[in-house]
PyMOL Python script that loads the backbone (N, CA, C, O; Angstrom):
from pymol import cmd

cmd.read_pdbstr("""\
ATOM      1  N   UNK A   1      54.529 131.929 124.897  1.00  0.00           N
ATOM      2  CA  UNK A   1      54.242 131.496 123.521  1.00  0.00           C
ATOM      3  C   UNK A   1      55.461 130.794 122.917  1.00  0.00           C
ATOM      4  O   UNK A   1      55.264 129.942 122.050  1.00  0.00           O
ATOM      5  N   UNK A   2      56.760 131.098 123.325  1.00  0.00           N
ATOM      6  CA  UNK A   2      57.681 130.761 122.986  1.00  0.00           C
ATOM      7  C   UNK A   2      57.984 128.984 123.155  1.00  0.00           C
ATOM      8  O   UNK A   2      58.258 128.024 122.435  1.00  0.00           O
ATOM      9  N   UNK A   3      57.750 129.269 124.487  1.00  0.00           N
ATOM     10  CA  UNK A   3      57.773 127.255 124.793  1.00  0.00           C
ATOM     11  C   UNK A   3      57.157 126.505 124.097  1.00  0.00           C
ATOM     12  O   UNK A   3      57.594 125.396 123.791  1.00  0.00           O
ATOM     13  N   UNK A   4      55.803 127.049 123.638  1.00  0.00           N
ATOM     14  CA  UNK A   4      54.476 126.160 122.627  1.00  0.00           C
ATOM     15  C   UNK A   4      54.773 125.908 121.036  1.00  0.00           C
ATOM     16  O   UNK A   4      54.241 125.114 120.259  1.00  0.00           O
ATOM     17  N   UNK A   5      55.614 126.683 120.870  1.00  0.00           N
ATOM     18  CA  UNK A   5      56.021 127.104 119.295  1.00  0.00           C
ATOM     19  C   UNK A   5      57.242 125.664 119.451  1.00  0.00           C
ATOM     20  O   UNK A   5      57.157 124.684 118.711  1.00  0.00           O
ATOM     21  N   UNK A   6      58.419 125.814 120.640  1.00  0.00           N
ATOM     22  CA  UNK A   6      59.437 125.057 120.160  1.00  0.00           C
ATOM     23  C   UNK A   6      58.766 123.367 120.968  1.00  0.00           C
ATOM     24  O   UNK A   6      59.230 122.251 120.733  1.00  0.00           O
ATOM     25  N   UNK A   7      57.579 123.695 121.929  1.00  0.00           N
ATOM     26  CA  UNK A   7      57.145 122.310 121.700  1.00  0.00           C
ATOM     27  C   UNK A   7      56.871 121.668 120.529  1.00  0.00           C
ATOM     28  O   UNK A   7      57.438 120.657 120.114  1.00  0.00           O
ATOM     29  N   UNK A   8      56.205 122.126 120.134  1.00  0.00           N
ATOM     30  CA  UNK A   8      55.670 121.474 118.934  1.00  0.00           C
ATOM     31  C   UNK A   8      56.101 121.658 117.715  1.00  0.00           C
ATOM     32  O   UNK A   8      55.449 121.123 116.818  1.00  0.00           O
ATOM     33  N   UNK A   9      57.405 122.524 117.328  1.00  0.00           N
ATOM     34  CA  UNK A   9      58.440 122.294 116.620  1.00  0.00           C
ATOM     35  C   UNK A   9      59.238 120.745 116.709  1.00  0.00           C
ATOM     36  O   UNK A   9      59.359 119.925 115.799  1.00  0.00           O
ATOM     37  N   UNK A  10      59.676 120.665 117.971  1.00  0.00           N
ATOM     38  CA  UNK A  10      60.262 119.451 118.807  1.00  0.00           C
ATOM     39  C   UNK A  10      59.244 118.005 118.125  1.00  0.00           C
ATOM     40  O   UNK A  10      59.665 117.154 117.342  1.00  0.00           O
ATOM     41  N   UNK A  11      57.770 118.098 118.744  1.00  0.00           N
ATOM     42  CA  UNK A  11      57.190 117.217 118.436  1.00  0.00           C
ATOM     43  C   UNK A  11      56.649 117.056 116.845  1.00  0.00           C
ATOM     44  O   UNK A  11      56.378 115.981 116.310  1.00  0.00           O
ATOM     45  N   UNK A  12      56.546 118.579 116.133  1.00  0.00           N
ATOM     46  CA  UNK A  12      56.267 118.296 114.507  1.00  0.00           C
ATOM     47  C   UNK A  12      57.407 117.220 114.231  1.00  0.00           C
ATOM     48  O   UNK A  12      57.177 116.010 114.226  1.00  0.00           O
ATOM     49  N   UNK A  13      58.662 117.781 114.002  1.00  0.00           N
ATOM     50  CA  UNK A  13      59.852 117.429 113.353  1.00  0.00           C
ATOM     51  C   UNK A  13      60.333 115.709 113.670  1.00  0.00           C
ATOM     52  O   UNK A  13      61.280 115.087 113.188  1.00  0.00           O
ATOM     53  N   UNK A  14      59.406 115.311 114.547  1.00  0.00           N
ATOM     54  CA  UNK A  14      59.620 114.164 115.233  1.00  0.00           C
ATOM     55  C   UNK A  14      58.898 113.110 114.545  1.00  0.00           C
ATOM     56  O   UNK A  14      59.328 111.958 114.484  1.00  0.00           O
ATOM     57  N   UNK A  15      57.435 113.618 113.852  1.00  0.00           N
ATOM     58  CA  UNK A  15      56.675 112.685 113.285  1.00  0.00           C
ATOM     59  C   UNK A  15      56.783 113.039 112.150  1.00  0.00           C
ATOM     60  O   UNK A  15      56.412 112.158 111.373  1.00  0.00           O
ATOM     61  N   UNK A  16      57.351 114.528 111.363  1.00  0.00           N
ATOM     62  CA  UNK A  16      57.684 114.894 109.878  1.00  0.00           C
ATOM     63  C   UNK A  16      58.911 115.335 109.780  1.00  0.00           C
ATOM     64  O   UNK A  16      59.186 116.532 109.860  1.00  0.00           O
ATOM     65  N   UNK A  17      59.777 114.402 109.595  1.00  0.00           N
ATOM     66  CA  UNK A  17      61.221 114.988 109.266  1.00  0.00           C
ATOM     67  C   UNK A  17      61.471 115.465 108.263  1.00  0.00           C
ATOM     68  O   UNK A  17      62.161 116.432 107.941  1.00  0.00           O
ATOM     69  N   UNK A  18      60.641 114.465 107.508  1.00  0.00           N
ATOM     70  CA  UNK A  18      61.417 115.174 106.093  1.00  0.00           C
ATOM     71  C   UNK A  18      60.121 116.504 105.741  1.00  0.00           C
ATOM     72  O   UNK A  18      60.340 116.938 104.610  1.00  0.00           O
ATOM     73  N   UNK A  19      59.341 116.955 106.157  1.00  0.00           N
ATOM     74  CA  UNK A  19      58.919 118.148 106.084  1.00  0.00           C
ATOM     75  C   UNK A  19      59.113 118.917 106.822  1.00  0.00           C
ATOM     76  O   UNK A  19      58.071 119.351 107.312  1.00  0.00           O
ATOM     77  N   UNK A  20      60.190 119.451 107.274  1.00  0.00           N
ATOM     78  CA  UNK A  20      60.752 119.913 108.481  1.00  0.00           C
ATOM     79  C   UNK A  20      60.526 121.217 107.974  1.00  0.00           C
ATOM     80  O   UNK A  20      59.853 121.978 108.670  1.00  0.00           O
ATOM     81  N   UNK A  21      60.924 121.572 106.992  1.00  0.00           N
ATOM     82  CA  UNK A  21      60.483 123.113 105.965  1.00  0.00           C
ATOM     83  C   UNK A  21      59.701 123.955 106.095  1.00  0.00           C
ATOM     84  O   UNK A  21      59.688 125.137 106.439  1.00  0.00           O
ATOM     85  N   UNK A  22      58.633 122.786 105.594  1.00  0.00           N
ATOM     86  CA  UNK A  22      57.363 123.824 105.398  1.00  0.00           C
ATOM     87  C   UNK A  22      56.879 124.067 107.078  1.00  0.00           C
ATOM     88  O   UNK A  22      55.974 124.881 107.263  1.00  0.00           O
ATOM     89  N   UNK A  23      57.432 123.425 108.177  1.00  0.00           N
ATOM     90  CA  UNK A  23      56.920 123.844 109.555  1.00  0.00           C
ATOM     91  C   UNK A  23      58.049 124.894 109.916  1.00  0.00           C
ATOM     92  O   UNK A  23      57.771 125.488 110.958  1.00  0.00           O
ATOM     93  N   UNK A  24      59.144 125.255 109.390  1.00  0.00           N
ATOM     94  CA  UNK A  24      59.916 125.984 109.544  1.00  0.00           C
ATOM     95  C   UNK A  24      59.222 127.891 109.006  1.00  0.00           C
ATOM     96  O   UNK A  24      59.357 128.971 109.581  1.00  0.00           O
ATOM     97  N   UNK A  25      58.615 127.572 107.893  1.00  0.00           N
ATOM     98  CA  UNK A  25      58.355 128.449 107.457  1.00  0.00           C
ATOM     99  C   UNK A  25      57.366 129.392 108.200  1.00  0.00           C
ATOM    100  O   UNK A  25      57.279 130.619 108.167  1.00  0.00           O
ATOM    101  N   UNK A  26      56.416 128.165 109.096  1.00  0.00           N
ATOM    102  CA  UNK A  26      54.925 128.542 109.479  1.00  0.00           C
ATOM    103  C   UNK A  26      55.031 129.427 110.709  1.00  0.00           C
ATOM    104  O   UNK A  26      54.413 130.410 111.116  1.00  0.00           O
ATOM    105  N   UNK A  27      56.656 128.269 111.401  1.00  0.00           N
ATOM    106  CA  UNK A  27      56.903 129.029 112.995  1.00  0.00           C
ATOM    107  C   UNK A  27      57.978 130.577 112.407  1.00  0.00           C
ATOM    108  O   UNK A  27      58.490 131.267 113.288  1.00  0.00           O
ATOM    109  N   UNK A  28      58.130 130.835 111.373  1.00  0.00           N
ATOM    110  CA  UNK A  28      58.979 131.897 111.596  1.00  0.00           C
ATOM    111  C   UNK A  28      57.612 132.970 111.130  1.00  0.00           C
ATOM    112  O   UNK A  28      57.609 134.135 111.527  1.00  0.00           O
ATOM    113  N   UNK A  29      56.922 132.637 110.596  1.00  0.00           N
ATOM    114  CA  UNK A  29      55.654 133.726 110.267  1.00  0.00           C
ATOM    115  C   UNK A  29      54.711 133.743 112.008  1.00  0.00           C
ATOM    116  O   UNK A  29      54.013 134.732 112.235  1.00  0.00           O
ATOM    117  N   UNK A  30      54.760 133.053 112.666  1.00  0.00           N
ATOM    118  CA  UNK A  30      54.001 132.302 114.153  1.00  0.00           C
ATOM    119  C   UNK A  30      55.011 133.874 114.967  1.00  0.00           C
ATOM    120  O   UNK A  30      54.344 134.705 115.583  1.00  0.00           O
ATOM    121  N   UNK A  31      56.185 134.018 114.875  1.00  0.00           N
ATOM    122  CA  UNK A  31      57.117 134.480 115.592  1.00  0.00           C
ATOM    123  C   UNK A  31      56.707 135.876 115.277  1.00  0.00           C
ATOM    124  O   UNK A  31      56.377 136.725 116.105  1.00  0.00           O
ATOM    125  N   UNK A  32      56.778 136.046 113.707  1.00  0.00           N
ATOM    126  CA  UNK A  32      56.594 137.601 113.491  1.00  0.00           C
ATOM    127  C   UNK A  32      54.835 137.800 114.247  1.00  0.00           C
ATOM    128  O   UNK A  32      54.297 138.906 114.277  1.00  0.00           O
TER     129      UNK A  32
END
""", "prot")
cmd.dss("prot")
cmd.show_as("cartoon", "prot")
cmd.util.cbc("prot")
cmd.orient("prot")
């Protein structure tokens, strides 16, 4: 699960930089 989360961390942050945040928020709730 871990690889899928920072894939697509990798690939969010790539097409939304400047909302880098609110996907920050989603993968640390994804984690818990």
């Amino acid at each position: 699960m871990s690889e899928k989360i920072n894939l697509t961390l990798k690939v969010w942050r790539q097409e939304n930089t400047n909302v880098n945040g609110d996907f920050v928020s989603y993968d640390v709730s994804d984690v818990n």
